[in-house]
C-alpha positions as CSV (number, residue, x, y, z in Angstrom):
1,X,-16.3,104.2,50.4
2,X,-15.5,102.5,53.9
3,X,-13.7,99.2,54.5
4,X,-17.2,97.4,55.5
5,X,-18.3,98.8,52.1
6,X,-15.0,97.8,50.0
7,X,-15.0,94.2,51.3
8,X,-18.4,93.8,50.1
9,X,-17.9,94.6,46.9
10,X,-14.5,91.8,47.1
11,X,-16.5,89.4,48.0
12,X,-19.3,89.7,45.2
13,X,-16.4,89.6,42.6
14,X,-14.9,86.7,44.5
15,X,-18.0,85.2,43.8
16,X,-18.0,85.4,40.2
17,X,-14.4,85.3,39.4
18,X,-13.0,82.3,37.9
19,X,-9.6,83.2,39.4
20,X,-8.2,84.8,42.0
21,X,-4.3,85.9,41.7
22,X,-2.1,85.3,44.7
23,X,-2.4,87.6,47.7
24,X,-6.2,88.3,47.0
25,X,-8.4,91.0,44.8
26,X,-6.6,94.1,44.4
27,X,-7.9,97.0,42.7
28,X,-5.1,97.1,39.9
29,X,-6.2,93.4,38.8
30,X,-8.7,93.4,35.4
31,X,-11.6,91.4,35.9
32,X,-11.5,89.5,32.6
33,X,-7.3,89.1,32.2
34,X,-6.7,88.6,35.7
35,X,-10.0,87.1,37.8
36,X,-11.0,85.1,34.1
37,X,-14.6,86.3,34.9
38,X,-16.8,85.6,32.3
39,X,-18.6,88.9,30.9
40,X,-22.1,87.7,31.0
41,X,-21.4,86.5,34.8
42,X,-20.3,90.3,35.3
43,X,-23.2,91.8,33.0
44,X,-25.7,89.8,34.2
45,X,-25.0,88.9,37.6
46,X,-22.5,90.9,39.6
47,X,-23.6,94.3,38.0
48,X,-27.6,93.4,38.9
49,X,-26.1,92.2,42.4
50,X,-23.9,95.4,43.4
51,X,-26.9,97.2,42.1
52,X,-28.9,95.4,45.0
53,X,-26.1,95.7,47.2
54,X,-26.0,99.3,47.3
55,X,-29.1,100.8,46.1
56,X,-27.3,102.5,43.4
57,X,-28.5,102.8,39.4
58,X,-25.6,104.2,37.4
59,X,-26.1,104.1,33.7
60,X,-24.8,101.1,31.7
61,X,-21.9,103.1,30.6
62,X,-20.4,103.5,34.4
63,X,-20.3,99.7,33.9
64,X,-17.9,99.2,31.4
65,X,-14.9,99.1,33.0
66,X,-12.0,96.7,33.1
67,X,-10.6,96.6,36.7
68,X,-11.5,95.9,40.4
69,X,-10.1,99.6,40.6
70,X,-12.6,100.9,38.4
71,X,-15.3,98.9,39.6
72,X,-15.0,100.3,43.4
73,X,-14.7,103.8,41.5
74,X,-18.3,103.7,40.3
75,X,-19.3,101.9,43.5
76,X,-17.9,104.8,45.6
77,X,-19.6,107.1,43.0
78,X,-23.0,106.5,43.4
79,X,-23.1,105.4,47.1
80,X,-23.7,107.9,49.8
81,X,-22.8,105.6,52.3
82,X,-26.2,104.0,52.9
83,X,-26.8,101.2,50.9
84,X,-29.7,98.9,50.8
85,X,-29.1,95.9,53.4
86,X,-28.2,92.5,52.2
């Protein structure tokens, strides 16, 4: 995953985030505990959005995660490096 590609992914959970800890996203914070993002905000709108994003499909599973850690994990996992274009 490059930086470009890591920052994207920041800034779509800044997006739906409710919170955001001092000193930014980082990838040991949970998205639920830390950031307060709703799950249905993640389910239905950052998933569908990082699917966009980067042109990936992984299976609902891969998305049940609990960190921004784990999150850029799966990211990184299905991208190749191209990604669809915003």
């Amino acid at each position: 995953m490059t930086a470009s590609d890591r920052e994207r992914v920041l800034a779509l959970i800044h997006k739906w985030a409710c919170a955001e800890p001092p000193g930014g996203i980082r990838a040991e914070h949970y998205l639920v505990d830390d950031l307060k993002m709703d799950g249905d905000d993640y389910a239905m709108s950052l998933v569908p959005e990082l699917k966009r994003e980067f042109g990936i499909s992984p299976k609902r599973r891969e998305w049940e995660i609990a960190t921004v850690g784990e999150l850029l994990e799966v990211i990184a996992r299905h991208s190749s490096g191209g990604h669809a274009s915003a």
